[in-house]
Backbone as a printed PyTorch tensor [residue, N CA C, xyz], in Angstrom:
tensor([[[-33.7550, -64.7960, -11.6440],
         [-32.9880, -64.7430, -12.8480],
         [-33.9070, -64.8120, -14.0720]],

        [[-34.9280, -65.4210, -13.7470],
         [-35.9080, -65.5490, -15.4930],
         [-36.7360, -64.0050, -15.2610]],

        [[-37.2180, -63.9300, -14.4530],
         [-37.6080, -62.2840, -15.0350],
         [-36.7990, -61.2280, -15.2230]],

        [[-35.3890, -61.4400, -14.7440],
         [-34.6900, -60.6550, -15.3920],
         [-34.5890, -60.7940, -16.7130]],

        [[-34.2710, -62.3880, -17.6410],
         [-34.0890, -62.4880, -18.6490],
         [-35.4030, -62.1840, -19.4210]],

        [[-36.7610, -62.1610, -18.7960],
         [-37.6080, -61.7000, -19.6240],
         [-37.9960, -60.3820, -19.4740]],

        [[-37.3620, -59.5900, -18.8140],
         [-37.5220, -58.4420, -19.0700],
         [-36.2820, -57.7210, -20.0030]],

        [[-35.2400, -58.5650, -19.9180],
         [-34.3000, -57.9030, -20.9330],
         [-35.1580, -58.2110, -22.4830]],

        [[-35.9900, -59.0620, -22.3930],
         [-36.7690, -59.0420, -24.1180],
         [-36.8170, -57.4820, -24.3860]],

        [[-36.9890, -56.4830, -23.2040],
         [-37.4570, -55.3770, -23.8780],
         [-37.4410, -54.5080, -23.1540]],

        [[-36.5890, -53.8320, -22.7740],
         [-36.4100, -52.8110, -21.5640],
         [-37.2190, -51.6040, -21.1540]],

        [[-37.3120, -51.4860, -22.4680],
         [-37.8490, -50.1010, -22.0720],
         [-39.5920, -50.1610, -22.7400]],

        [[-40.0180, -51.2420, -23.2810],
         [-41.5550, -51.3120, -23.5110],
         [-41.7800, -52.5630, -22.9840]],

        [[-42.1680, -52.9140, -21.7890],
         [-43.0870, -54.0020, -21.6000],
         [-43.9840, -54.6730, -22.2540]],

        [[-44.7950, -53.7390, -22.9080],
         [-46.0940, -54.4660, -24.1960],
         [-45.6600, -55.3510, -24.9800]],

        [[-43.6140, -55.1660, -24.4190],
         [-43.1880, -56.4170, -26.3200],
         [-42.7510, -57.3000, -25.3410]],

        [[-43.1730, -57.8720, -23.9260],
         [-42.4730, -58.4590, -23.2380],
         [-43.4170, -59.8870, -23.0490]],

        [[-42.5600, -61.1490, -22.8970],
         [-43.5270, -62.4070, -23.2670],
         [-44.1960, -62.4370, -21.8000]],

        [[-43.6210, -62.2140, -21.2450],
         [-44.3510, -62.2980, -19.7500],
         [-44.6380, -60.7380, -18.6520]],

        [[-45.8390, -60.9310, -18.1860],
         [-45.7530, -59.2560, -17.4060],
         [-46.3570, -59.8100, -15.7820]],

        [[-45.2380, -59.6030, -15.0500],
         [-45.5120, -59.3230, -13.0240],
         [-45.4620, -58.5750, -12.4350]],

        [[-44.8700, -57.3570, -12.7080],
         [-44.5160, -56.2310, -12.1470],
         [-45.8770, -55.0050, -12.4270]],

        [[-46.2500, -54.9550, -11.5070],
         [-47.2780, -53.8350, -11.2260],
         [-47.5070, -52.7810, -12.4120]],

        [[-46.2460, -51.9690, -11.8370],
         [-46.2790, -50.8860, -12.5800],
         [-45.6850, -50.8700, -14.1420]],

        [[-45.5960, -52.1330, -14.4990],
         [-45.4340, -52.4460, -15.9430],
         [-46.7260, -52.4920, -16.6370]],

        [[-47.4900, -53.9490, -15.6660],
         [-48.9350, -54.2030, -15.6810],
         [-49.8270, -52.7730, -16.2230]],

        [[-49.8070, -52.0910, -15.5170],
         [-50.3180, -51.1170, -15.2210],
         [-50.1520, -49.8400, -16.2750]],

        [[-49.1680, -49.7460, -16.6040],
         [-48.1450, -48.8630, -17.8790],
         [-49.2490, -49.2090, -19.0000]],

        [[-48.7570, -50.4390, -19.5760],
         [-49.1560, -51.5400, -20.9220],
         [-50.3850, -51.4570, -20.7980]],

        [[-51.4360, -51.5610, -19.2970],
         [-52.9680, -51.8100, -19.5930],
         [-53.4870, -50.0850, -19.6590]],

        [[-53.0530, -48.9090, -19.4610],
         [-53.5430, -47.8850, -19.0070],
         [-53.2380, -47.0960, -20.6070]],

        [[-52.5390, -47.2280, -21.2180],
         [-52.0980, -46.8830, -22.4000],
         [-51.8540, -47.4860, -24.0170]],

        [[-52.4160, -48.5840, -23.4370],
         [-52.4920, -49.8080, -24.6790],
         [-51.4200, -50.2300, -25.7750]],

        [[-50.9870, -50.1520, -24.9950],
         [-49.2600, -50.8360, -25.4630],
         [-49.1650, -52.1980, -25.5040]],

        [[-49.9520, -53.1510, -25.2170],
         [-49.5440, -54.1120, -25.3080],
         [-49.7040, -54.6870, -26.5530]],

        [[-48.7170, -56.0860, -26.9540],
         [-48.9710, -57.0220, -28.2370],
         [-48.7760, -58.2910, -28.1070]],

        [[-48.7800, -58.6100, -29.4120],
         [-48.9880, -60.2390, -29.5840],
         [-47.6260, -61.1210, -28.7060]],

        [[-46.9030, -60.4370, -28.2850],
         [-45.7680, -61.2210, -27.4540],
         [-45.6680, -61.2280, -26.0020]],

        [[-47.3330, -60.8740, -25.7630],
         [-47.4860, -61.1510, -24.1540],
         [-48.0580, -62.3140, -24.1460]],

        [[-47.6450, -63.6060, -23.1270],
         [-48.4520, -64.3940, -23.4040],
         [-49.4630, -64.6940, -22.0090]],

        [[-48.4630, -63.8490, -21.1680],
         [-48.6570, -64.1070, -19.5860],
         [-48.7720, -62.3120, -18.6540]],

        [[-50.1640, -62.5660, -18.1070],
         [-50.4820, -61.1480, -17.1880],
         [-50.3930, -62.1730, -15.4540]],

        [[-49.5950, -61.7050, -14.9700],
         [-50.1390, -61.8220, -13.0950],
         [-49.9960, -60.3890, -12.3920]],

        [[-50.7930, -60.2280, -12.2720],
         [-51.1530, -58.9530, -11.4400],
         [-51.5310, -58.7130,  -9.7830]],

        [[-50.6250, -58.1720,  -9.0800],
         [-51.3390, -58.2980,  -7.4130],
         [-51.6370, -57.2270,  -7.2240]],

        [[-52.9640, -57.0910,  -7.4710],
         [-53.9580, -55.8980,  -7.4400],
         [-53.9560, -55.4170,  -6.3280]],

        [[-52.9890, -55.9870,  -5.4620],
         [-52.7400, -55.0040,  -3.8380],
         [-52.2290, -54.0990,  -3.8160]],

        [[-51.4530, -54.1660,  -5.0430],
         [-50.4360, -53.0540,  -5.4270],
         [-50.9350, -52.0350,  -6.3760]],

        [[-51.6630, -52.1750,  -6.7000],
         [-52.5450, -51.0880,  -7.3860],
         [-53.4040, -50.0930,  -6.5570]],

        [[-53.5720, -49.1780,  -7.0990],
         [-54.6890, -47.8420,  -6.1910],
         [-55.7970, -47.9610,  -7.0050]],

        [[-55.9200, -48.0600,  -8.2280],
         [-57.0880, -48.6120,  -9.3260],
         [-56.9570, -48.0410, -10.6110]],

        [[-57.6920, -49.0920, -11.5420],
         [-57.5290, -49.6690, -12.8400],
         [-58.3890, -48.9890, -13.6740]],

        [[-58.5630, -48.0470, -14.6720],
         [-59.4980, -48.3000, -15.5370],
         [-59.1830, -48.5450, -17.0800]],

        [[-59.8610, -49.9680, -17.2200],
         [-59.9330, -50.1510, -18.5630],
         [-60.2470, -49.8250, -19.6590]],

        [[-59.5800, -49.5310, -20.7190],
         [-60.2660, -49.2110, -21.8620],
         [-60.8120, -50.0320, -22.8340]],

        [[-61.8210, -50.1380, -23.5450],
         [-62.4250, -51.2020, -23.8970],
         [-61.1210, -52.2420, -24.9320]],

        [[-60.2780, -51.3780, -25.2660],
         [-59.3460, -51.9410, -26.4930],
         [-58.2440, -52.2030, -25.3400]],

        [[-57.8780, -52.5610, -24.3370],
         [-56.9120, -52.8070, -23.8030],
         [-56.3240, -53.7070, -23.4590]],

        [[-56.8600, -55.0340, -23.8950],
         [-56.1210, -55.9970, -24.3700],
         [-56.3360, -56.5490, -25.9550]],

        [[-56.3360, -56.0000, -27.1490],
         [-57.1380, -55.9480, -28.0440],
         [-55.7350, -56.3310, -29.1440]],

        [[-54.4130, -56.1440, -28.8370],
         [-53.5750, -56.0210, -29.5660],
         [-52.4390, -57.2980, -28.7800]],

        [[-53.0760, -58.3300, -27.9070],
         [-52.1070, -59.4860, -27.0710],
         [-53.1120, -60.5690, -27.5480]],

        [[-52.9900, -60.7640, -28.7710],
         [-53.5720, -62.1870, -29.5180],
         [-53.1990, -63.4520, -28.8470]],

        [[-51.9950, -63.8280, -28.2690],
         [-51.7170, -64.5660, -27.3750],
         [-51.5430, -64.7730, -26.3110]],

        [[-52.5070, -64.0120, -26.0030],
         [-52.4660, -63.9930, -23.7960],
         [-53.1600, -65.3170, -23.5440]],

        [[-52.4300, -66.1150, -23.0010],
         [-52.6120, -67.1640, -22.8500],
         [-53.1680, -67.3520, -21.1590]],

        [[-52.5000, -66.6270, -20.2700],
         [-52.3970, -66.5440, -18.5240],
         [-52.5510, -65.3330, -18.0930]],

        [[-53.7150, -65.6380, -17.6750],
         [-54.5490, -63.8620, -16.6910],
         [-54.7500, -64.5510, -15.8960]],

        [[-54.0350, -63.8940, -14.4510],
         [-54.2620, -63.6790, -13.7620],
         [-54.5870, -62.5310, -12.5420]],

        [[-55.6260, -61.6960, -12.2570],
         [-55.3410, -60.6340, -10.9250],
         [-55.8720, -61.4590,  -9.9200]],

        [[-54.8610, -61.1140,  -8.6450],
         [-55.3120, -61.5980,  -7.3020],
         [-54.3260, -60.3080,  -6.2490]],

        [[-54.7420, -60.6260,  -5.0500],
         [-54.3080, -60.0760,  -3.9540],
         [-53.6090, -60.8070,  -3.1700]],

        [[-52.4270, -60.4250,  -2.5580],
         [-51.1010, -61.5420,  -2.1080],
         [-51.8140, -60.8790,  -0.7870]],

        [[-51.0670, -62.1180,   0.2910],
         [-51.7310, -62.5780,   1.4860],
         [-51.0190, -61.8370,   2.4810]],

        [[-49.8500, -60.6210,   1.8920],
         [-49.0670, -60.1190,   2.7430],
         [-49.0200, -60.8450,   4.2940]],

        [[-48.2730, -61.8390,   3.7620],
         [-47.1650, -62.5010,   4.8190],
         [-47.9640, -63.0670,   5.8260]],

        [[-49.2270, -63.2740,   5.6850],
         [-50.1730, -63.7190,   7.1190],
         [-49.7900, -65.6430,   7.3620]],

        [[-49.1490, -65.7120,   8.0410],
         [-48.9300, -66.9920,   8.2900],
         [-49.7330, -67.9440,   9.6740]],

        [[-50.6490, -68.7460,   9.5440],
         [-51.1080, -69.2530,  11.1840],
         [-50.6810, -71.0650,  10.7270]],

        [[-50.1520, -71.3890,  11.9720],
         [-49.9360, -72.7470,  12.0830],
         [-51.5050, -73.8020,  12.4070]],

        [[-51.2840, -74.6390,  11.6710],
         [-52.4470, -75.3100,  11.4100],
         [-53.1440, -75.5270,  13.1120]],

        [[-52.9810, -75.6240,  13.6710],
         [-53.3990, -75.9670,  14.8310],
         [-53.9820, -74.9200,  15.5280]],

        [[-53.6500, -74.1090,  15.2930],
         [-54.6770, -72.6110,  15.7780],
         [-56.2680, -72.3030,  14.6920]],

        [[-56.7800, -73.2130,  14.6340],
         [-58.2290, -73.3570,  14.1930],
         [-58.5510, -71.7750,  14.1650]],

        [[-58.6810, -71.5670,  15.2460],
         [-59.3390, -69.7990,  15.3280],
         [-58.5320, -69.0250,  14.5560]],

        [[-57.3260, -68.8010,  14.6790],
         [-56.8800, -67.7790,  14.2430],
         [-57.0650, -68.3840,  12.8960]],

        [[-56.9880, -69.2300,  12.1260],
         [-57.1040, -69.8500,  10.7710],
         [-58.4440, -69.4470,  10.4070]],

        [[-59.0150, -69.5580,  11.1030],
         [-60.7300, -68.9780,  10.6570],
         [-61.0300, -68.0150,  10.4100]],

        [[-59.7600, -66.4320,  11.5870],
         [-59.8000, -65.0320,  11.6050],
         [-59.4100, -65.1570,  10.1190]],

        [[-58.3720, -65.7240,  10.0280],
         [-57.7420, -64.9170,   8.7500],
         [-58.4500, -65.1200,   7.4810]],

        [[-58.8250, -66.6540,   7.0660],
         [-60.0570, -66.8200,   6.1570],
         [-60.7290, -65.5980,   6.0790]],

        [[-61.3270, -65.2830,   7.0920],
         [-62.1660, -63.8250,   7.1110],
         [-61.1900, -62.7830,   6.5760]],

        [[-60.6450, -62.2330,   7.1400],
         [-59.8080, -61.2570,   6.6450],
         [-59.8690, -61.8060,   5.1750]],

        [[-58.7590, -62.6940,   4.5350],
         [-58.4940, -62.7360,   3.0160],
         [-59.3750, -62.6010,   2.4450]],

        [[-60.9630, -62.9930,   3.0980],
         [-62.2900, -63.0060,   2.0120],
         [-62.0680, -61.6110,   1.6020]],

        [[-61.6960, -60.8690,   2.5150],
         [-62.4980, -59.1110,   2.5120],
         [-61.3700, -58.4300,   2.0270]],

        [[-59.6400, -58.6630,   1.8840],
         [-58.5290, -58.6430,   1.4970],
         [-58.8400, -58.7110,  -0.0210]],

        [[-59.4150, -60.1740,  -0.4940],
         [-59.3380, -60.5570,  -1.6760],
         [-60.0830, -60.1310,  -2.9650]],

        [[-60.9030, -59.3590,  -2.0790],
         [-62.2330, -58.6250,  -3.0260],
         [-61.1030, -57.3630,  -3.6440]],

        [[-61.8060, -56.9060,  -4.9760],
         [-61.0950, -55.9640,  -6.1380],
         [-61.3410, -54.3930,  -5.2550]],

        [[-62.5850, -54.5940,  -4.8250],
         [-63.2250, -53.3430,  -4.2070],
         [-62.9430, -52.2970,  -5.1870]],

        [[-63.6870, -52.6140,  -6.5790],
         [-64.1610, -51.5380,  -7.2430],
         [-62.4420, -50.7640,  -8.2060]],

        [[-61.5950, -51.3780,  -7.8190],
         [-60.1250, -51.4510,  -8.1430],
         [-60.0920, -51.5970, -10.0620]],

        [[-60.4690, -52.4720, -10.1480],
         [-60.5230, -52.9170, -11.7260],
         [-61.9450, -51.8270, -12.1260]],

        [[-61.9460, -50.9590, -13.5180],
         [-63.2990, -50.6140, -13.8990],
         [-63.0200, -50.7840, -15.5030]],

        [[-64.0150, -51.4090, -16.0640],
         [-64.3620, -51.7870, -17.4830],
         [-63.7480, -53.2430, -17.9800]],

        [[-63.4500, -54.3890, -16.8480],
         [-63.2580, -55.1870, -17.7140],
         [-64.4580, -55.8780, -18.2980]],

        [[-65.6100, -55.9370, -18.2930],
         [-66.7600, -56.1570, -18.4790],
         [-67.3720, -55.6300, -19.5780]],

        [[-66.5200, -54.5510, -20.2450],
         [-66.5380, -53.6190, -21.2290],
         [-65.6850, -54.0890, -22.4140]],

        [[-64.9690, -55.1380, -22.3130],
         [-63.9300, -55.1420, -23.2360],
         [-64.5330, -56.0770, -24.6490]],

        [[-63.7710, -55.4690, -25.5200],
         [-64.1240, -56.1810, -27.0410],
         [-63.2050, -57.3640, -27.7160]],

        [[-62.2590, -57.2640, -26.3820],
         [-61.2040, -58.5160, -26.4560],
         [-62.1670, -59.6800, -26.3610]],

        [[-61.6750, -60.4660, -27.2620],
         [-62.4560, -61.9150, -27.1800],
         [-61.5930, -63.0710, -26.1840]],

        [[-60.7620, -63.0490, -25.8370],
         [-59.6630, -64.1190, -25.0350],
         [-59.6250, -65.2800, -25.5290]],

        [[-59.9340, -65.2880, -26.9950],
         [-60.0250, -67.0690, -27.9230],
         [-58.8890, -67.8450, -26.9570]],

        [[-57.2910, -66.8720, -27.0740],
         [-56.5540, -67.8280, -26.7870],
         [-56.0540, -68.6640, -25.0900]],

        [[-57.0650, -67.5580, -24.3220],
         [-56.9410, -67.6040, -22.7960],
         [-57.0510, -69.1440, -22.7510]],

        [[-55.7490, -69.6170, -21.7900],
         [-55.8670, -71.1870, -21.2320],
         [-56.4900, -70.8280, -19.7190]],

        [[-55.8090, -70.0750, -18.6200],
         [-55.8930, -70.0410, -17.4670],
         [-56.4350, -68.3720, -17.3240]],

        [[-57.7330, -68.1630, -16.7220],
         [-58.3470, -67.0010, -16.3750],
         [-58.3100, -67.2210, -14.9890]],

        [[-57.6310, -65.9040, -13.8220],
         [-58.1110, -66.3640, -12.3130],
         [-58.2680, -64.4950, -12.4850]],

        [[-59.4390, -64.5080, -11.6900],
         [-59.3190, -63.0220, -11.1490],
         [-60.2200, -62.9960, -10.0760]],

        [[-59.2940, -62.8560,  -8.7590],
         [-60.3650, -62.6040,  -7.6080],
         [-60.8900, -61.7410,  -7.4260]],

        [[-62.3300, -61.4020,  -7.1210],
         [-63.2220, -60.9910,  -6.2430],
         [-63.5770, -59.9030,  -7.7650]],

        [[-63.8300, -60.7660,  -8.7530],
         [-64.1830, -59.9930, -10.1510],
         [-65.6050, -59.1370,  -9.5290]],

        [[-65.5380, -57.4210, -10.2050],
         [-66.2340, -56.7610,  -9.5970],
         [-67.1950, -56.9490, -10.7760]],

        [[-67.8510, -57.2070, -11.8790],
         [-68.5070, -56.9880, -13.0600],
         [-69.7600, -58.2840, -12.3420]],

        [[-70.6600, -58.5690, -13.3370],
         [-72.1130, -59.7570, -13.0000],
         [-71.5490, -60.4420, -14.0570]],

        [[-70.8050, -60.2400, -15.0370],
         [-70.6700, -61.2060, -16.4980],
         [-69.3550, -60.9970, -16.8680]],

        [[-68.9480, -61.7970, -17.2460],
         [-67.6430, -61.7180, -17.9950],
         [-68.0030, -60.7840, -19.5920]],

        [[-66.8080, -60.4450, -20.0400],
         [-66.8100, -59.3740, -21.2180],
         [-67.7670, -60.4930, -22.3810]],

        [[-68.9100, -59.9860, -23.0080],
         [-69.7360, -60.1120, -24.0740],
         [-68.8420, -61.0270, -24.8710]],

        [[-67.6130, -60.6800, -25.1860],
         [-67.5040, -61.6540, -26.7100],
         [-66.2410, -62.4910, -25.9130]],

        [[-66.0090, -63.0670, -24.5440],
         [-65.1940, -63.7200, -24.4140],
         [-65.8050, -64.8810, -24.8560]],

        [[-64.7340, -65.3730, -25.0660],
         [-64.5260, -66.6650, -25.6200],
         [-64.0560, -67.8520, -25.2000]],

        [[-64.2420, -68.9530, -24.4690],
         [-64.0260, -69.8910, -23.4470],
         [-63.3120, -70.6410, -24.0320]],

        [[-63.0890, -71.0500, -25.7910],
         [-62.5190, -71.9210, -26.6050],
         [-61.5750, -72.9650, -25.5760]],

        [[-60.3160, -72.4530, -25.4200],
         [-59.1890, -72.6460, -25.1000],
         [-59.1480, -72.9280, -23.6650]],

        [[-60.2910, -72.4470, -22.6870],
         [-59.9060, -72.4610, -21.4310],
         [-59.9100, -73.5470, -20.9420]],

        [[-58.4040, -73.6070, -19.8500],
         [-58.8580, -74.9930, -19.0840],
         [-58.9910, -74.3470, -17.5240]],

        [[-58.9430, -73.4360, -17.0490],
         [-58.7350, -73.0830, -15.6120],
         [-59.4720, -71.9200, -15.5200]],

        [[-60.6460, -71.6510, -14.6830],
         [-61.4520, -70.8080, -14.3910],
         [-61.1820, -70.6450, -12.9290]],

        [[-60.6680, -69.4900, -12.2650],
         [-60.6710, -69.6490, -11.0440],
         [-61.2740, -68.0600, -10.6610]],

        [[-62.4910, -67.1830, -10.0050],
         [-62.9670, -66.5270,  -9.3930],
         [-63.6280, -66.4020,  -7.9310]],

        [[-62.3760, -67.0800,  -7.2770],
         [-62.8790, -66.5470,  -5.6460],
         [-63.7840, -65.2300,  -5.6870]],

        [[-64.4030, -65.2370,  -4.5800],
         [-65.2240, -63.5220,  -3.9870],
         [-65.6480, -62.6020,  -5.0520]],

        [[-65.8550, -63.1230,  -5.8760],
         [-66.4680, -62.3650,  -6.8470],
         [-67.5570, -62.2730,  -6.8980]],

        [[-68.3800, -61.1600,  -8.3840],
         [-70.0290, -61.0140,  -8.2270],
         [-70.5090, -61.1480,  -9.3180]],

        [[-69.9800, -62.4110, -10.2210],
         [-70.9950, -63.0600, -11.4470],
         [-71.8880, -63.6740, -11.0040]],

        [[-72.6190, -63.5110, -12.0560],
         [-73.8440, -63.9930, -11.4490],
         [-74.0410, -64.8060, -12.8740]],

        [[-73.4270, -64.4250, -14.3580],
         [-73.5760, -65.0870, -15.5610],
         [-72.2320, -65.2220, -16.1560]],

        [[-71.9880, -66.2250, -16.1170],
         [-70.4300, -66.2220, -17.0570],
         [-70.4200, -65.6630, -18.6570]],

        [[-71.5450, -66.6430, -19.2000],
         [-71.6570, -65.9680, -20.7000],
         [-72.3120, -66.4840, -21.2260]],

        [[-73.4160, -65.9570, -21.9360],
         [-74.0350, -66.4760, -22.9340],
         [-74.3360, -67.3860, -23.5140]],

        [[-75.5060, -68.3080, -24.0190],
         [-75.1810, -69.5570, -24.9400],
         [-74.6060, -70.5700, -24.3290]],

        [[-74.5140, -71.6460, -25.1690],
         [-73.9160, -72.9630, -24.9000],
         [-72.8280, -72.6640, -25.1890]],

        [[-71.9310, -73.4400, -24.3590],
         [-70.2590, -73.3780, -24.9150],
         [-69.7000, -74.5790, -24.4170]],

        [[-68.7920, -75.0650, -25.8770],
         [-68.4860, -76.3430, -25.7640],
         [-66.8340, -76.6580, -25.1170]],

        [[-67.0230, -77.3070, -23.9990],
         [-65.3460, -77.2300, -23.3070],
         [-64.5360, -78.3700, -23.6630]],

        [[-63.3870, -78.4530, -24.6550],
         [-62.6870, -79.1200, -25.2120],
         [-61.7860, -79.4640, -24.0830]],

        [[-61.4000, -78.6070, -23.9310],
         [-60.0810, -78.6420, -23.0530],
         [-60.2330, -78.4450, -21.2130]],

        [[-61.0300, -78.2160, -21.2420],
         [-61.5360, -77.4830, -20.0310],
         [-61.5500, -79.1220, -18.7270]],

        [[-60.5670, -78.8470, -18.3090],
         [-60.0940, -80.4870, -17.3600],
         [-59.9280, -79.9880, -16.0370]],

        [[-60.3910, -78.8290, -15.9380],
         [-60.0800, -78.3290, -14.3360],
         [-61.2160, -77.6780, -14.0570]],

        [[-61.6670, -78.2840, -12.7010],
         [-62.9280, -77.7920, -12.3100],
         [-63.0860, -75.9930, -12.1410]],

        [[-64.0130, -76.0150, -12.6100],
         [-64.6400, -74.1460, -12.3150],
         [-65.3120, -74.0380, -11.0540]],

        [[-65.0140, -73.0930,  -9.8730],
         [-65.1810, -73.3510,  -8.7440],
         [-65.0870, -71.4760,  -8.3450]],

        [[-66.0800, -71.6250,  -7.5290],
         [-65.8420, -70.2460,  -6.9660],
         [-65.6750, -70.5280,  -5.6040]],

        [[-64.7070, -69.6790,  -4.7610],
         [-64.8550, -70.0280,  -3.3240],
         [-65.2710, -69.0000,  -2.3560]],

        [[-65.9610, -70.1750,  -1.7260],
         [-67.3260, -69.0870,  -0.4780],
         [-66.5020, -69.5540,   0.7630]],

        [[-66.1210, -68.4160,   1.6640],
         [-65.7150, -68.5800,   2.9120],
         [-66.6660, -68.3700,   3.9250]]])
């Protein structure tokens, strides 16, 4: 019922919508640069995508994106704790599941600064650095499973808010 009501904000343009989950909305708004200051929230399951390319201005006009997230959903893999092995197969699998595989191109390119980003997760980020002029200000949640930074960013940066550990996870 709430994404219905937040998608009635705006039926027929997503970019004016406070929240975006749906793929091919995602996807619409980032491919054509429609989006604005009344997004505050991206979740994206990049499983559902065939691939992305960014334009450097493509989040350049959502002053308040507050929640980025891309990840890959676990399509339905369920093992009961007690099967160690198969819990171990699948670890494996999701590592190799969870990677972008080249899916996302140019976020590494972007001139978006993310001042207002609280929560950044994007698994298996394909770039070595996060975008040049991001901006950590605001962040409290860094989450990049399987990814391939190797430098977050530049300089000293001072974490005000930042109360949740930054953690990458190695399977």
């Amino acid at each position: 019922m709430g994404r219905e009501i937040v998608r009635q904000e705006s039926i027929n343009n997503p970019g004016e919508r406070s929240h975006l989950w749906d793929h091919e909305d995602i996807f619409s708004v980032l491919k054509n640069n429609t989006g604005t200051r009344a997004i505050r929230s991206i979740c994206l399951d990049m499983s559902k995508v065939e691939e992305l390319h960014l334009n450097p201005e493509a989040f350049n006009n959502m002053q308040n994106l507050q929640f980025l997230k891309f990840y890959r959903s676990e399509h339905g893999k369920k093992v009961s704790e007690s099967d160690s092995f198969a819990l171990h197969r699948i670890l494996r699998w999701l590592k190799r599941e969870n990677s972008n595989d080249g899916k996302v191109h140019g976020f590494e390119k972007l001139k978006f600064d993310f001042y207002e980003i609280r929560h950044f997760c994007f698994h298996g980020y394909p770039a070595k650095s996060l975008p040049p002029n991001f901006n950590p200000k605001n962040l409290v949640a860094l989450y990049m499973p399987n990814s391939k930074v190797n430098n977050l960013w530049t300089g000293n940066q001072v974490f005000v808010n930042f109360y949740i550990a930054f953690f990458f996870c190695m399977l």
